[in-house]
C-alpha positions as CSV (number, residue, x, y, z in Angstrom):
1,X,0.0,0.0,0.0
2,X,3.0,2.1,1.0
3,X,4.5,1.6,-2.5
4,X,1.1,2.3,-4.3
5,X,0.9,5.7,-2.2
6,X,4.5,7.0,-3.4
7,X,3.5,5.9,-6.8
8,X,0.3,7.7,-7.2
9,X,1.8,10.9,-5.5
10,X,4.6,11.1,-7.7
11,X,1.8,10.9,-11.0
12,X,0.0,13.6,-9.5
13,X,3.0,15.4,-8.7
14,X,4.2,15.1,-12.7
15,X,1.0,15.6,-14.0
16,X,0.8,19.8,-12.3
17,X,4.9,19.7,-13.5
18,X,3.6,19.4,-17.2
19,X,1.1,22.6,-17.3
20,X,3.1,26.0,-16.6
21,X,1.7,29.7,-17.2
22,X,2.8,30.9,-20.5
23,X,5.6,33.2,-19.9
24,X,4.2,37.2,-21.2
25,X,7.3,39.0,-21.7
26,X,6.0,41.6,-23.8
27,X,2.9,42.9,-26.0
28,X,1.1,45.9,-27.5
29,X,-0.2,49.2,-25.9
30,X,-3.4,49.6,-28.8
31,X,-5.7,52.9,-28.4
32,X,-8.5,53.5,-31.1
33,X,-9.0,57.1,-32.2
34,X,-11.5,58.3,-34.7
35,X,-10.4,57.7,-38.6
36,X,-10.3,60.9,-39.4
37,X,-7.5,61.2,-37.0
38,X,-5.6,59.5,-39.1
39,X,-5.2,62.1,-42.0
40,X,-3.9,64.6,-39.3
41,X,-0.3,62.2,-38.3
42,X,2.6,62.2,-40.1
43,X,3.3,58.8,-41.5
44,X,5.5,56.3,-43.4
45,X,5.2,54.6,-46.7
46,X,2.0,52.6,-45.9
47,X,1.4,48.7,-46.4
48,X,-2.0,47.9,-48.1
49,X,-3.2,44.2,-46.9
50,X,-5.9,42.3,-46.5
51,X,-6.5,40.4,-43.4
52,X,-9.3,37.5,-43.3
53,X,-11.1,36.1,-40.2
54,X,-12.6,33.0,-40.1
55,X,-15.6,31.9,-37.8
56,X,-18.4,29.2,-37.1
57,X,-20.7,31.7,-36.8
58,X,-22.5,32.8,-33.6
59,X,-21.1,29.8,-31.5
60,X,-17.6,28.7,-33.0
61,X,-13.9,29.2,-32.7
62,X,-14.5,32.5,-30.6
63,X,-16.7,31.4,-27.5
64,X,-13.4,29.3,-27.1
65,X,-11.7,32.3,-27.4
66,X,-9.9,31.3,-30.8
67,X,-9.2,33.5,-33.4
68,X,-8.0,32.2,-36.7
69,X,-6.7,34.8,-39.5
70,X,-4.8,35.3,-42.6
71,X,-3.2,38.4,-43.5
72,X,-1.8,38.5,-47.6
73,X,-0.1,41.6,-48.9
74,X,2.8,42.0,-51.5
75,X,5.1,41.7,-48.4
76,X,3.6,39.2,-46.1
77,X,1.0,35.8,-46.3
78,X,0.6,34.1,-43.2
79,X,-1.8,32.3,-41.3
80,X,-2.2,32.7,-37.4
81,X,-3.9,30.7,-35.1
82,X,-4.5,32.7,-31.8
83,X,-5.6,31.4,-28.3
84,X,-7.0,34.8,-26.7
85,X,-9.2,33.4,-23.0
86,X,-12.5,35.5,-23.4
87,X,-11.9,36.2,-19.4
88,X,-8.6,37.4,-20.0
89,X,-6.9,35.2,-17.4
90,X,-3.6,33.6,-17.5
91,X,-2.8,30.7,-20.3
92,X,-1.8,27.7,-18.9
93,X,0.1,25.2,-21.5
94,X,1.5,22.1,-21.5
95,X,5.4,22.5,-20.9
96,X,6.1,19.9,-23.5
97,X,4.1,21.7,-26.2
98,X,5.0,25.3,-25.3
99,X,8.9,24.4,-25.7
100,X,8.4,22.4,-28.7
101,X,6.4,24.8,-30.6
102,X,9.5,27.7,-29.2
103,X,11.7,25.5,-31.9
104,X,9.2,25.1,-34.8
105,X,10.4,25.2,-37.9
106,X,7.1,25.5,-39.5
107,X,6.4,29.0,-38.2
108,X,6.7,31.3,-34.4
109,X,5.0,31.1,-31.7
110,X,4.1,34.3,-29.4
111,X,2.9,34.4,-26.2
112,X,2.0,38.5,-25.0
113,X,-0.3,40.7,-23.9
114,X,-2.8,42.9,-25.6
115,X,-3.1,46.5,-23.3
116,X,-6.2,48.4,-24.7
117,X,-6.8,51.9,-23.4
118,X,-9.8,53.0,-21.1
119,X,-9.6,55.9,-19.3
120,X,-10.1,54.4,-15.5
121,X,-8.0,51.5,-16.3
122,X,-5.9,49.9,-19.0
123,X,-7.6,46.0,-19.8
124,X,-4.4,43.6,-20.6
125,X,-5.3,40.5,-21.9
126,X,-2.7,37.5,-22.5
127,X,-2.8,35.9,-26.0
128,X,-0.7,32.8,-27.3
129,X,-0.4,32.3,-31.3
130,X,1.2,30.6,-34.1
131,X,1.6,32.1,-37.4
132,X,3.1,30.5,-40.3
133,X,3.8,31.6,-43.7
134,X,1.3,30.9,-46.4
135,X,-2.3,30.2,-45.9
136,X,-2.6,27.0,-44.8
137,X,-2.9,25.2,-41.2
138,X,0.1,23.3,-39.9
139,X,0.2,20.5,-37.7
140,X,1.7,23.1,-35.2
141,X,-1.5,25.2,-35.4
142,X,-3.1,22.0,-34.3
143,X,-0.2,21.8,-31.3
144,X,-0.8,25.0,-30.4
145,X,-4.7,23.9,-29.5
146,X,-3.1,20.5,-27.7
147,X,-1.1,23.2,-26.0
148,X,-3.8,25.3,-24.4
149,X,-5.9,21.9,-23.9
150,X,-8.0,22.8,-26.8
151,X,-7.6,19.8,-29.2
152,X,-10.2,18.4,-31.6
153,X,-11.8,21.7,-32.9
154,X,-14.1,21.5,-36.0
155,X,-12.4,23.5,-38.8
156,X,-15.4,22.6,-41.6
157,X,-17.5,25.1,-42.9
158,X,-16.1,28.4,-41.8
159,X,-17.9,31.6,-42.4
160,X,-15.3,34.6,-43.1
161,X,-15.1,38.3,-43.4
162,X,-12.2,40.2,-45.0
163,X,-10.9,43.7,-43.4
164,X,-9.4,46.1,-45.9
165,X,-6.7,47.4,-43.7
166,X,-3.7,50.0,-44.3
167,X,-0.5,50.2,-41.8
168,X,1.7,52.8,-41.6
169,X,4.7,54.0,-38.9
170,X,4.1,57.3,-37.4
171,X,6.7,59.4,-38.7
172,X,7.5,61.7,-36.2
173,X,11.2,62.9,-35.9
174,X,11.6,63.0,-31.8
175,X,9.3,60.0,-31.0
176,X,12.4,58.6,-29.4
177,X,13.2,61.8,-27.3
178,X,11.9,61.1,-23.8
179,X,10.0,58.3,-24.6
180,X,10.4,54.4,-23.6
181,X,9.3,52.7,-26.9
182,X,12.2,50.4,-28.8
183,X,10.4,50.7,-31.7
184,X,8.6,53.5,-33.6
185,X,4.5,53.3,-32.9
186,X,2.3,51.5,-35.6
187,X,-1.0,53.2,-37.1
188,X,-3.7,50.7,-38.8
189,X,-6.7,51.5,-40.2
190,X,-9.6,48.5,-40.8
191,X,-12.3,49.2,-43.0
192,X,-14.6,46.8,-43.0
193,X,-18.5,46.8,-44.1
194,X,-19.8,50.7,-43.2
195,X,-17.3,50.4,-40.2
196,X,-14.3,52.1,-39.9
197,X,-11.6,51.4,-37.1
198,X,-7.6,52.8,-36.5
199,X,-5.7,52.3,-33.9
200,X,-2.2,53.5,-32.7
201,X,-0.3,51.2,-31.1
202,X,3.1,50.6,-29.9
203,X,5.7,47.7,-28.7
204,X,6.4,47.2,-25.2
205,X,9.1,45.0,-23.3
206,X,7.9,43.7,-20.0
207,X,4.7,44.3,-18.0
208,X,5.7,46.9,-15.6
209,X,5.9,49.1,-18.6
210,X,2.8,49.5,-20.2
211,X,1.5,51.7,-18.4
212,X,3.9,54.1,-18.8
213,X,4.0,53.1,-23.0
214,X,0.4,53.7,-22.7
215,X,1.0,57.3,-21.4
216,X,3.6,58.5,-23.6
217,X,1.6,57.0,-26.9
218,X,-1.8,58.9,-26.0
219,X,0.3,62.0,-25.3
220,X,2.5,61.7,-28.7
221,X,-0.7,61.3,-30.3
222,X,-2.5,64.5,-29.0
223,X,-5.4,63.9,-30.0
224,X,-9.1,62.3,-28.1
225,X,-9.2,59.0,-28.5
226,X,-12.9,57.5,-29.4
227,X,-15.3,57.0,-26.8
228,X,-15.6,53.6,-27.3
229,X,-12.5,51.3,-27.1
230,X,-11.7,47.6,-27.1
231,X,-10.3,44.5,-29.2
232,X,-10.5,45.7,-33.3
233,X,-10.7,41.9,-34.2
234,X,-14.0,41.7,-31.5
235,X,-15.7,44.3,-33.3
236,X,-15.1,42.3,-36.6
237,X,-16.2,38.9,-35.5
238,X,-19.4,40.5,-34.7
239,X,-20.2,40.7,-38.3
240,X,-19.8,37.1,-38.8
């Protein structure tokens, strides 16, 4: 009996070893302003693509809090699989998967958090995707959904809606001049149906700062962002 006990304990013990909270070491600040707000910011050379989302409809890949999407443009074709937990708690993945899917040579995986803006208090959510080239599903798409215990989903007759979207890089001279970003910030614009979205974001390194990327984006912006925030890709899914 002694022998069975130590047994048993040591399987429970491995089992908890193999699930681990996936490691957020970075993400986007995002903040949506009015389109017209757009045509008042000094910008790059911008990238004309269109980005496809795919759905079940009403109750599919998104009340699991799945988000499948490919982006094609004369510089880029790839197709991501995103794991995005509607409550926007922690991911936990299997250890095994996580550090496999690290060394893919299929594609990157990317684990970070979403920040979007809202005046009392920014909302992070943590997302873990794969994206590969081209516009096909991998086997490690399907690894990423073993990963965050969400195997055996039903791809078959998926409903989708393309976004017309531009990107540009804000073209500002001083943006790095008493700022913290590592990168300049990002404009996108989606235009989708009668709807209209664009948000500025920019690249962060590390939780603790987000909240002071968030600050110094809204205040290079200078202008009020909309009224009503939250995920761009939400507000597209809707439509589905």
């Amino acid at each position: 009996m002694k022998k069975l006990l130590i047994i048993s304990s040591l399987f429970i013990f491995n089992s908890f070893a193999s699930t681990i909270e996936a490691p957020i070491q970075g993400g986007e600040v995002k903040i949506l302003y009015p389109c017209a707000v757009a045509e008042t910011l000094p910008k790059e050379k911008p990238q004309k693509l269109t980005i496809s989302f795919f759905e079940k409809g009403k109750s599919g890949l998104g009340d699991k809090g799945l988000i499948l999407r490919h982006r094609h443009s004369v510089e880029e074709d790839d197709m991501t699989l995103k794991f995005r937990p509607k409550n926007g708690t922690k991911i936990m993945v299997d250890e095994a998967l996580f550090k496999d899917l690290q060394s893919s040579r299929l594609g990157d995986l990317k684990c970070e958090a979403d920040v979007t803006y809202d005046p009392a208090k920014p909302l992070i959510t943590p997302t873990c995707g794969f994206k590969s080239e081209g516009k096909a599903l991998t086997k490690d798409h399907f690894e990423l959904l073993e990963m965050v215990a969400l195997k055996d989903q039903d791809f078959s007759q998926l409903r989708k809606v393309d976004v017309k979207a531009t990107k540009w890089k804000l073209k500002i001279e001083d943006w790095k001049e008493g700022v913290s970003f590592k990168k300049a910030p990002s404009l996108e614009m989606w235009q989708f149906g009668n709807e209209c979205l664009f948000a500025v974001s920019a690249k962060f390194y590390g939780l603790d700062s987000a909240s002071t990327i968030m600050k110094q984006l809204k205040k290079l912006i200078r202008q009020e962002p909309s009224p009503l925030q939250g995920n761009k890709t939400g507000r597209v899914l809707q439509k589905i």
